[in-house]
VOPAGU-2260 file (C-alpha; in pm, 1 decimal, decimal comma):
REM VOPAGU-2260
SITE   aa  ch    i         X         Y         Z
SITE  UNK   A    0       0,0       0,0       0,0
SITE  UNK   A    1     143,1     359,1     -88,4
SITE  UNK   A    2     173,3     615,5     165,4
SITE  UNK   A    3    -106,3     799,3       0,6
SITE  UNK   A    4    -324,1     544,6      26,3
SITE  UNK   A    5    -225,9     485,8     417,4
SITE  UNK   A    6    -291,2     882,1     452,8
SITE  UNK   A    7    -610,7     835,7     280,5
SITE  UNK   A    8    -706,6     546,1     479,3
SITE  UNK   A    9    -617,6     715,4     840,6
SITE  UNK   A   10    -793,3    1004,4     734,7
SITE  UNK   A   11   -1102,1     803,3     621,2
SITE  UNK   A   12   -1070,4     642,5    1021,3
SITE  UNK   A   13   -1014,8    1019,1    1141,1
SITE  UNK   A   14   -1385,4    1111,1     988,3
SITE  UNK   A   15   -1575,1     848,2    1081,0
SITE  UNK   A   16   -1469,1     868,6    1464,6
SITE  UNK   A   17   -1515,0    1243,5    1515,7
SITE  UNK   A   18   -1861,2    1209,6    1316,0
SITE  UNK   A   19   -1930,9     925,5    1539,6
SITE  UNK   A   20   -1807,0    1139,9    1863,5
SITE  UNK   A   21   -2058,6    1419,3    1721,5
SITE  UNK   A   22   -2337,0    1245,9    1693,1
SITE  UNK   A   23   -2258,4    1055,5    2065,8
SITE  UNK   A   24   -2231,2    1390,6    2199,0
SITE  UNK   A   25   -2555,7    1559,1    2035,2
SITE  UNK   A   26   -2740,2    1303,8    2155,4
SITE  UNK   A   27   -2634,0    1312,3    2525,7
SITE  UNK   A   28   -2695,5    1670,7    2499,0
SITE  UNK   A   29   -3027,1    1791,5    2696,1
SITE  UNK   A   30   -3108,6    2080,9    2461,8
SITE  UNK   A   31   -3064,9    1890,0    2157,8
SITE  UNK   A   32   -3384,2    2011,6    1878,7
SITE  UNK   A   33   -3564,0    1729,5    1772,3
SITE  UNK   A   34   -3627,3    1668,9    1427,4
SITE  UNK   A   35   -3874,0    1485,9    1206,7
SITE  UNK   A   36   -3711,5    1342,6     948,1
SITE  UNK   A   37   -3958,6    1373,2     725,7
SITE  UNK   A   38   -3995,1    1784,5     741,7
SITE  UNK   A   39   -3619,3    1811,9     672,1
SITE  UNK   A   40   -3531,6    1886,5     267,3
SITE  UNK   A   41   -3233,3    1794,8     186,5
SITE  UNK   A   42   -2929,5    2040,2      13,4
SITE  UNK   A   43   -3068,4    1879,0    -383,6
SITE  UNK   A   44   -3427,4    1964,3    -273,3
SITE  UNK   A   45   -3352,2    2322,4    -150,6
SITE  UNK   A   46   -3175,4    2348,0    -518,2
SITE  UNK   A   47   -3469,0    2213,2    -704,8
SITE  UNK   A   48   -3730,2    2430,1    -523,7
SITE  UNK   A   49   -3499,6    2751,3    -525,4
SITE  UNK   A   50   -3432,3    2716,6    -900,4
SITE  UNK   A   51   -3066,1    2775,5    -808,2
SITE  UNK   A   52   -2765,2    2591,7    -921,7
SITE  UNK   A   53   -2556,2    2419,7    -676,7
SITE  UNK   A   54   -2282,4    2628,2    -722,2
SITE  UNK   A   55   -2520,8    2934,9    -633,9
SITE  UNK   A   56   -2652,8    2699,5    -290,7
SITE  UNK   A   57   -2283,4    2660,0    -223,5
SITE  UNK   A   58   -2200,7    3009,6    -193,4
SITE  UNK   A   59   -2503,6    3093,0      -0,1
SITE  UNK   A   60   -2418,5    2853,3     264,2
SITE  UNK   A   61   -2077,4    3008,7     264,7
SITE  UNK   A   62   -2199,3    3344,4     272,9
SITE  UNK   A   63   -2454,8    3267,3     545,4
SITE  UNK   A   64   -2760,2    3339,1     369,7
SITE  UNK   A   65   -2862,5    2942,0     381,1
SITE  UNK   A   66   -2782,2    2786,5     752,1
SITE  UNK   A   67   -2754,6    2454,1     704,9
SITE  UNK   A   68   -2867,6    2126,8     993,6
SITE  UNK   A   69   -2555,2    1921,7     950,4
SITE  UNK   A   70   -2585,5    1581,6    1047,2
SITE  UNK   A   71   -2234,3    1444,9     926,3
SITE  UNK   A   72   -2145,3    1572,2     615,6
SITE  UNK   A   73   -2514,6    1592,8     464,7
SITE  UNK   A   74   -2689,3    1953,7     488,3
SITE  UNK   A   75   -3089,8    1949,6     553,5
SITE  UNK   A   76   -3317,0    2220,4     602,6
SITE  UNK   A   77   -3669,5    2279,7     756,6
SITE  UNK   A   78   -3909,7    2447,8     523,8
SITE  UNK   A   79   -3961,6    2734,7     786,4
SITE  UNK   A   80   -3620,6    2758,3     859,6
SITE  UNK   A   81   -3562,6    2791,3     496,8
SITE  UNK   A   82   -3847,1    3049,1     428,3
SITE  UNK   A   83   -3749,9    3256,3     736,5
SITE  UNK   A   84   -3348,8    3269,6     581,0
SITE  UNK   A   85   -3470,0    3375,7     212,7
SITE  UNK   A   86   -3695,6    3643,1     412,1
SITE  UNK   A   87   -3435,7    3783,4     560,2
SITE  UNK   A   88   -3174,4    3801,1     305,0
SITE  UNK   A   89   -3437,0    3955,5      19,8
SITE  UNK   A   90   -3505,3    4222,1     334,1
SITE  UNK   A   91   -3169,1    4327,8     325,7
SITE  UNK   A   92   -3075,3    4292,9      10,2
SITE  UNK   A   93   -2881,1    3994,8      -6,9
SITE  UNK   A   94   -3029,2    3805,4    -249,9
């Protein structure tokens, strides 16, 4: 095995045990939100219904005019959450 693919390998480990630690520690948390799966949209469904390419949703997020859940590495949304964000960014002329 190449050192590359050893880096690539321990780095692979690295992820999955702080995502693991992340998720241990959200859920021991007393204040965590609770979520219904079902109401969240996920980042390719806020990109369909905003008519926006990803590129666009990507530089939102950075910018903070979208404020991603993270669970992991995946980005969901609630549809108020999302409503209340485009709101606020058309109001001051963000977007």
């Amino acid at each position: 095995m190449s050192q590359l693919d050893e880096i690539v390998q321990l780095l692979r480990q690295i992820n999955d045990r702080l995502s693991c630690t992340a998720h241990h520690l959200l859920a021991k948390t007393e204040h965590t939100a609770v979520w219904n799966v079902d109401e969240l949209m996920t980042r390719m469904a806020v990109v369909s219904r905003l008519g926006i390419s990803e590129r666009t949703y990507n530089r939102w997020v950075k910018s903070g005019i979208l404020k991603p859940i993270c669970l992991g590495n995946k980005h969901y949304y609630r549809e108020q959450d999302l409503t209340d964000a485009l709101r606020r960014s058309v109001n001051r002329g963000m977007i």
